[in-house]
C-alpha positions, 0 to 999 in steps of 0.5 A: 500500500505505502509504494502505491502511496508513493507512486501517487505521490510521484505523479503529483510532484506539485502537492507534495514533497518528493523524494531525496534527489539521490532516490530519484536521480541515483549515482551507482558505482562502476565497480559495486552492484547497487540498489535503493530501498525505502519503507516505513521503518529503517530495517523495512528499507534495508530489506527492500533495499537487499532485495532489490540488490539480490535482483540486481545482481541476479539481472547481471549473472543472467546477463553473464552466464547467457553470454559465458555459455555462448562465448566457451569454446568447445565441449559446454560444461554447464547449460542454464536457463539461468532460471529464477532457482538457478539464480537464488541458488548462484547468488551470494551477498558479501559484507553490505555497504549502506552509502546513504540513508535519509528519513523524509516526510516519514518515508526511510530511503537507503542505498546499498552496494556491494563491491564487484571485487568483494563478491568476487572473492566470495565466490572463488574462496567458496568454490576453492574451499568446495573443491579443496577436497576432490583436487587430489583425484584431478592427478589420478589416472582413473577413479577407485569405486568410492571415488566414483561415488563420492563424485555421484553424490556431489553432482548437484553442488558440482553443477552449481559450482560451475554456475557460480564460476561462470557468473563471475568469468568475465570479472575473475581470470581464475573462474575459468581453470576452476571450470576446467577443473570440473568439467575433467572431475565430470568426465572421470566420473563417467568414464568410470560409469562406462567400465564397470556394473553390478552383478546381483547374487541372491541368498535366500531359503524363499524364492519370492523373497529372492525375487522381490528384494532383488528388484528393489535392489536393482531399483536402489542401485539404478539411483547410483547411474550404474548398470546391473547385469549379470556378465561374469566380470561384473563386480557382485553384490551379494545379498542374504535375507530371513524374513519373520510375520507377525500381527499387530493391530489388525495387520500382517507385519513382515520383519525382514533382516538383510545382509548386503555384500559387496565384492568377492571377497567382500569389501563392504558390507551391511545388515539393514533392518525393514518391515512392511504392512498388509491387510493379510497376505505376507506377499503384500506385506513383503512387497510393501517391506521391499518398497519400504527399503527402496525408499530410504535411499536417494541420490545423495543417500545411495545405497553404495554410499551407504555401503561405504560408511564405515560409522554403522554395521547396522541400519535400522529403517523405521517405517513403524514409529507407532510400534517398537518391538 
């Protein structure tokens, strides 16, 4: 309502006092993103202000990423839209300076800059203190299986860390070896993905226990992007499973214990702990179980991943919080 206000109040210059001559003629830096805000108190000006810069900057990263990716040469790293998300996600806002601030006729006004250099470096400290951790796999001449996965669970910040380099390479000389850098860590990776695949080996006294926990293997090792299939040089994950039924409150409830194993000889290895509901058939309840145990992993949680973590032997998912047995 008060910027309606204000903008009524601009069209009639002749009944009122306008603005400070700095808002309505406003002189910003070369070299710092700026912006104006105003409000009704001091802290709702300085927000108005911090979101209008966050647009600014937003304006000017869109503007470079668009030219970044059609000025690189060569094999396209990063292809963006440089959508709103894209944006928020990209932008990051070093120490504040407020230039100006002034109180008329009950209205706050306030400037705001942030210098192009201070953002800068923000950018490359944090890409540099991201990466610090993965530089030593740029001298390998191929990634080890953990490596691979390690690479996997870090592909959306790696695909946000490039956005960010590029939104700073016509200001930063450095953005563009950081790039590279990612673009080599994104190749390793997938030519790691093309030689390898998991072969599943299941152990089990029922053979629709087999048969089920087996697909919902396949649909949580599909989330890690590597192929299972059954050739004799694939490398085997091994699984072994018992299963106990109860009722409780009216329901079947299947309990099923599942040792993972990956490797020959074994590497890793993990015992999960799952249950699954149903209206009477142990089918269904195994069927639910398996789903149950599918869903607890994720791109970032994969089950490999889970594999490797050496801090737990066991995994308990809870999918019952209203029984404890």
């Amino acid at each position: 309502m008060m910027k309606k206000q204000l903008l009524f109040l601009s069209i009639l210059p002749s009944l009122c006092c306008s603005a400070p001559s700095w808002v309505e003629k406003p002189e910003f830096k070369r070299d710092a993103f700026s912006s104006i805000g105003l409000g009704d108190t001091l802290n709702e000006a300085k927000r108005d202000a911090l979101v209008n810069l966050s647009n600014t900057m937003s304006s000017s990263i869109s503007s470079s990423l668009t030219h970044s990716i059609t000025t690189q040469s060569g094999e396209t790293l990063q292809k963006s839209n440089a959508d709103s998300q894209i944006i928020s996600d990209i932008v990051m806002l070093p120490r504040i300076n407020w230039d100006k601030m002034e109180l008329d006729e009950g209205i706050y006004y306030v400037q705001a800059s942030i210098f192009i250099s201070q953002y800068v470096m923000l950018i490359e400290n944090h890409i540099e203190l991201t990466l610090a951790p993965l530089k030593h796999l740029l001298n390998k001449s191929s990634l080890s299986l953990e490596d691979y996965f390690y690479l996997e669970g870090l592909s959306d910040k790696l695909s946000l860390l490039s956005r960010q380099a590029l939104s700073i390479l016509t200001f930063s000389p450095n953005s563009k070896g950081t790039i590279e850098d990612i673009h080599a860590l994104l190749k390793m990776k997938n030519a790691f993905k093309q030689t390898i695949c998991i072969k599943i080996i299941a152990k089990s006294t029922s053979d629709y226990e087999k048969k089920i926990l087996q697909s919902s293997l396949e649909q949580t090792l599909a989330q890690s992007g590597l192929p299972v299939k059954n050739n004799f040089d694939c490398l085997p994950l091994t699984f072994y499973s018992s299963s106990q039924s109860e009722q409780v409150k009216k329901k079947r409830r299947v309990h099923i214990s599942m040792q993972v194993e990956l490797g020959q000889p074994t590497l890793y290895k993990k015992l999960f702990k799952f249950s699954g509901d149903s209206q009477g058939k142990k089918s269904i309840a195994m069927a639910n179980a398996s789903a149950n145990f599918a869903s607890y992993f994720s791109r970032e949680n994969s089950l490999l991943n889970t594999l490797f973590d050496n801090s737990l032997t066991v995994i308990e998912i809870s999918t019952h919080p209203e029984y404890s047995k």
